[in-house]
C-alpha positions as CSV (number, residue, x, y, z in Angstrom):
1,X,4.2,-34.0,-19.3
2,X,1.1,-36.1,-20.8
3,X,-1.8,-34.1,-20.9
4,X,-5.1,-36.4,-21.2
5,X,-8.2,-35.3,-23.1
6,X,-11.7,-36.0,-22.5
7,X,-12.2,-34.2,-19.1
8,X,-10.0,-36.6,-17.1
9,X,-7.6,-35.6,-15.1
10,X,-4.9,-34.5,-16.2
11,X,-1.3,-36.3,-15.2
12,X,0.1,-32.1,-16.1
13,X,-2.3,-30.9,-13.1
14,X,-1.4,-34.0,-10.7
15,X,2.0,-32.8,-11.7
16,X,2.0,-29.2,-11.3
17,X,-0.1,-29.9,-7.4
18,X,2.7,-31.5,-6.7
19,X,5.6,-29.3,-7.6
20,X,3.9,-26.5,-5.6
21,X,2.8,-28.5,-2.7
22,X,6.0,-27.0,-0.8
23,X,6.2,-23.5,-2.0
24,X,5.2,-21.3,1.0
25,X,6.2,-17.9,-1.2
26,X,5.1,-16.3,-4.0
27,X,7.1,-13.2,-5.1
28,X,6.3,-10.8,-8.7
29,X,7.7,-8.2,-9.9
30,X,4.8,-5.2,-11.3
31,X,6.2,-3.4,-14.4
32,X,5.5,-5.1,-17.2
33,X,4.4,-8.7,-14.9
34,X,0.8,-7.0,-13.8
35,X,0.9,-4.1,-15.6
36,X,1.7,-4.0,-19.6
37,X,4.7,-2.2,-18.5
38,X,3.6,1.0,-20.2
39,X,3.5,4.6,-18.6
40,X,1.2,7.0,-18.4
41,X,0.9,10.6,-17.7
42,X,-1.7,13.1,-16.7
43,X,-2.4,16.9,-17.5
44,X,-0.5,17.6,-13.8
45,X,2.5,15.2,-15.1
46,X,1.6,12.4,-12.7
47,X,2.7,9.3,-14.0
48,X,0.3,6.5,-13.9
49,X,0.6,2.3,-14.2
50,X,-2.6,0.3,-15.4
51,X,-3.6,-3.0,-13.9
52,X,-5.6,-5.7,-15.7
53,X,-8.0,-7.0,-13.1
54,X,-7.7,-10.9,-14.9
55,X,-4.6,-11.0,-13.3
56,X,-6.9,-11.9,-10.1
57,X,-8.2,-15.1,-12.2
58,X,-4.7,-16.0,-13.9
59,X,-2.7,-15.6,-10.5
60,X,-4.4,-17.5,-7.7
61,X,-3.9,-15.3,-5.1
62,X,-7.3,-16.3,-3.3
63,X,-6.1,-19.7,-3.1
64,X,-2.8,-18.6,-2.0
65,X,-4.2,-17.4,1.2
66,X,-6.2,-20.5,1.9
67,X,-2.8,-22.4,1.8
68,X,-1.0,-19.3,3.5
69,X,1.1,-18.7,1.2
70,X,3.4,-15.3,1.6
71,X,2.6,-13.0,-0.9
72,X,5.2,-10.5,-2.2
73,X,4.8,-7.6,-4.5
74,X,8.1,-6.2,-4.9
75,X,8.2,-3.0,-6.5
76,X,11.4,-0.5,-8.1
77,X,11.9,1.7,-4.9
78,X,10.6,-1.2,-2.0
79,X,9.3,-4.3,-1.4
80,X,5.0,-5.6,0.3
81,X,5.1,-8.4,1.8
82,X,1.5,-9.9,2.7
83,X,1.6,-12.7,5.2
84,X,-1.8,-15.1,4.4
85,X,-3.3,-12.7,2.0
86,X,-4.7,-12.3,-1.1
87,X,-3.1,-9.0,-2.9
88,X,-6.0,-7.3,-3.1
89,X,-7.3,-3.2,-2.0
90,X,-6.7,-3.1,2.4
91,X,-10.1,-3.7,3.6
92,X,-9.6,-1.1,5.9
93,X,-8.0,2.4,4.8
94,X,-8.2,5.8,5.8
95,X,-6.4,8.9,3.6
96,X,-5.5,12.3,3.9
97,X,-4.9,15.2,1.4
98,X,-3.1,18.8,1.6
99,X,-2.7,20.5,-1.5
100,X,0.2,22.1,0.0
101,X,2.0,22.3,3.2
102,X,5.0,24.2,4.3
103,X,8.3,22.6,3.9
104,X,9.1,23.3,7.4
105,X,6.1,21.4,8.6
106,X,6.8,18.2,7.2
107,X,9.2,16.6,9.7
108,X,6.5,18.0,12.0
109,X,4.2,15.2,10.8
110,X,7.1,12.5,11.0
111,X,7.4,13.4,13.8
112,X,3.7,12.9,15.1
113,X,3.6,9.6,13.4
114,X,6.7,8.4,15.4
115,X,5.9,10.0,18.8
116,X,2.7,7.6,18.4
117,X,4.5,4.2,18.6
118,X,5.2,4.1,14.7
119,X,8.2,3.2,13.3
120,X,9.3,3.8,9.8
121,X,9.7,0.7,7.6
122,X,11.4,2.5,4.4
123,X,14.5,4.8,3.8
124,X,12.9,7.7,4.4
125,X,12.3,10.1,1.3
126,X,12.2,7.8,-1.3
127,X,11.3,8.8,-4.6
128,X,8.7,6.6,-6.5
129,X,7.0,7.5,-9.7
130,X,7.2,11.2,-9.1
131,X,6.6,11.6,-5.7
132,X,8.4,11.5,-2.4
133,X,7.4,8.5,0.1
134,X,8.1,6.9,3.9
135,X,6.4,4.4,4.6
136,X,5.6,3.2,8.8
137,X,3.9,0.8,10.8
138,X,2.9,-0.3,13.8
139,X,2.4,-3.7,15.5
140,X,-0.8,-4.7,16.9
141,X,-1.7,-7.7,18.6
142,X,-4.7,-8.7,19.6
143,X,-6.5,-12.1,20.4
144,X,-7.8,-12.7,17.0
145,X,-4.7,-11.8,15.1
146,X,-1.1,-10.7,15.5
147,X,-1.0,-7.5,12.3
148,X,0.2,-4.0,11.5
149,X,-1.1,-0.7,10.6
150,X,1.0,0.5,8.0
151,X,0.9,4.9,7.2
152,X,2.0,5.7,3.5
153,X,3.1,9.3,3.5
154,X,4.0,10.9,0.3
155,X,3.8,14.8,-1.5
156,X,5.5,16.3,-4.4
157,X,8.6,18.3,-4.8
158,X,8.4,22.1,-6.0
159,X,10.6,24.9,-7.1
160,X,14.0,25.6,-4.9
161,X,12.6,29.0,-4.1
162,X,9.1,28.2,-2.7
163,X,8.7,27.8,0.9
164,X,5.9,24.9,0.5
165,X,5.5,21.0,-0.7
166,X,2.2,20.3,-2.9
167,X,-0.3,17.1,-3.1
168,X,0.8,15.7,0.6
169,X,-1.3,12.3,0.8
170,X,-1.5,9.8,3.9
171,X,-3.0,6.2,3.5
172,X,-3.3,4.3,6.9
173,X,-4.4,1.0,6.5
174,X,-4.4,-2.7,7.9
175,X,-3.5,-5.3,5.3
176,X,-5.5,-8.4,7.1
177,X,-8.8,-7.8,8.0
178,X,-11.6,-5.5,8.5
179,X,-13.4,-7.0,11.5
180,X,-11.1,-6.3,14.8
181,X,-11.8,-4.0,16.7
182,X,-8.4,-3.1,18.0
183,X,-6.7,-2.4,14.7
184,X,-10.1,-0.3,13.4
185,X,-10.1,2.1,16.7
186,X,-5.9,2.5,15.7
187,X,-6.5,3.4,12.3
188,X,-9.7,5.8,13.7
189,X,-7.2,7.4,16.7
190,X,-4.1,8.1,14.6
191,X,-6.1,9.4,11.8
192,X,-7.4,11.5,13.8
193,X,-4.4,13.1,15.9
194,X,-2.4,13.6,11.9
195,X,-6.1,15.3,10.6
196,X,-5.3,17.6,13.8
197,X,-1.9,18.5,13.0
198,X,-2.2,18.8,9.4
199,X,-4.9,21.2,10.0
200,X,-3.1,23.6,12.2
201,X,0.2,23.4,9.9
202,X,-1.6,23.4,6.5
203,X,-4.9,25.5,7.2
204,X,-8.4,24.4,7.7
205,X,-8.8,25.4,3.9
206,X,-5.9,23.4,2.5
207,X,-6.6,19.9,4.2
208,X,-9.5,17.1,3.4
209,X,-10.5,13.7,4.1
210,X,-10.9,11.0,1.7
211,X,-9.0,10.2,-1.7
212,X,-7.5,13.7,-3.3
213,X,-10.4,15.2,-4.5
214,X,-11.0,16.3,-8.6
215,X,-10.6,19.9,-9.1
């Protein structure tokens, strides 16, 4: 290709917009694509990935969604798909903690998820980076926008001989947008009826709202 100098345009850009003018997906990988492919690992052994936030300038992911393009960030264990969006944070997300919970209980809160019109989207009881994960979602249309509320539920494996999981989280969030009604009174209800259960399975003392919060 002929790049031109000077500030005109170059024929390299005409022909890259043109290669691309068809492409309606774009799919990366994360180890070692937006992360430096290094791991790290805390005091508590959790092991941690870090993302440089210029990847946001040198992938064009804003733009991406103006076109609608697909996005797809396609990890070891599963694979997100965001329709129209820019990968970026959910605008809307709600999270739960227990720092332990009885192993007995667990399918107990599967269960409440499903029984509420959820259906799980992963194998369930994956392992990823230390942890064990199902992921589920539920459809919601509305007049706006046809999207999802997705529910991330992961904790920790312990000794054979204990009777309890540790560091139970749950992230329920909407990929799309932060504005409709519908999908923000969803996230609010189920929330709610998993804060409910968790606190009569776990204890009133072993549950909180929010991110997992620092010793």
């Amino acid at each position: 290709m002929i790049v031109r100098k000077r500030g005109r345009r170059t024929a390299a850009r005409t022909s890259l917009s043109r290669a691309l003018k068809g492409v309606r997906l774009f799919a990366t990988d994360v180890d070692g694509v937006l992360t430096d492919g290094g791991m790290y690992y805390s005091e508590s052994g959790d092991e941690l990935k870090k993302f440089n936030t210029r990847d946001g300038i040198g992938i064009p992911f804003e733009n991406m969604r103006k076109r609608c393009f697909r996005s797809s960030i396609i990890f070891g264990s599963f694979c997100i798909i965001y329709p129209c969006a820019a990968f970026q944070y959910p605008p809307v997300e709600k999270e739960l903690f227990s720092w332990r919970i009885p192993k007995s209980e667990v399918e107990t809160i599967k269960e409440t998820i499903l029984g509420n019109g959820y259906r799980r989207i992963t194998k369930d009881n994956y392992f990823y980076e230390g942890a064990i994960v199902t992921q589920y979602a539920k459809e919601i249309s509305t007049l706006q926008i046809n999207s999802r509320v997705q529910i991330m539920l992961s904790f920790k494996e312990t000794d054979a001989q204990s009777a309890f999981y540790k560091n139970m989280g749950i992230s329920i969030a909407n990929l799309d947008r932060d504005d409709i009604l519908e999908i923000n009174d969803e996230i609010s209800r189920i929330e709610e009826i998993i804060y409910k259960k968790l606190l009569e399975v776990a204890g009133e003392n072993n549950v909180a709202r929010g991110r997992r919060p620092r010793p």
